[in-house]
N, C-alpha and C positions, 0 to 999 in steps of 0.2 A: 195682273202683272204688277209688279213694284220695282221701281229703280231703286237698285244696293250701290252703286257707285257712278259717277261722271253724269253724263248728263245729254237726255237724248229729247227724240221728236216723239208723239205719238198722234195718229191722226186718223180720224173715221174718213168713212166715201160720204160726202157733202159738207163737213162738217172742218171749220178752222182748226189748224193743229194747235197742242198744248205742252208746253215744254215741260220735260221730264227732267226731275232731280234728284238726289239720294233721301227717299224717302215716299216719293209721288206713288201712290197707290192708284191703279187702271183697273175697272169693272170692265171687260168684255162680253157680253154678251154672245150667245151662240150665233153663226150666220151673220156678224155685223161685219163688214169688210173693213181692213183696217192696214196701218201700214206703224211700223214703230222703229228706229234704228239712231244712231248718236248724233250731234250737234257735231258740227264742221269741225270745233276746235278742240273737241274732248272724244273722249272715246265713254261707253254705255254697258252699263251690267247690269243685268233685271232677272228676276226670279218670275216663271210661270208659274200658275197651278191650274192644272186642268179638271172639271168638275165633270166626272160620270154621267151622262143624260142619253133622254131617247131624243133619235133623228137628229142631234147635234152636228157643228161643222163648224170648223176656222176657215173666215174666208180673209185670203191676203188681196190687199189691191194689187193695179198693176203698179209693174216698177215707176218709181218716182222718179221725175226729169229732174234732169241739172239745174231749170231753168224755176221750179218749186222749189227746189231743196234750198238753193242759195239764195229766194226772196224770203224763206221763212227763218233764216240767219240772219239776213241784214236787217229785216223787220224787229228782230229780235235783241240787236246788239245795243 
């Protein structure tokens, strides 16, 4: 994944999230669960690419609470 515009979250399952900018390039891995979507005060555009494999899978986390999204802004500001 690579952010082309504004400026988002991306964050594996155990793992601190790492803020995305226009240009931030994201290795995914098959089966790693992951969660990625914009910063409070901007909005996020990112280009996928999906790589052909055997037994592969996108795993999404569960949806992210109110109560993460907003410490990992103000952690942030």
């Amino acid at each position: 994944m690579k952010c082309v515009d504004g400026e988002g979250w991306y964050q594996e399952d155990g793992k601190d999230a790492q803020s995305l900018k226009p240009g931030t390039v994201v290795t995914i891995p098959a089966g790693v669960k992951h969660w990625h979507g914009a910063k409070a005060d901007t909005w996020f555009s990112h280009l996928a690419v999906e790589c052909p494999g055997v037994d592969t899978s996108n795993e999404w986390l569960e949806p992210v609470t109110d109560e993460l999204y907003c410490s990992l802004y103000t952690s942030q500001a």
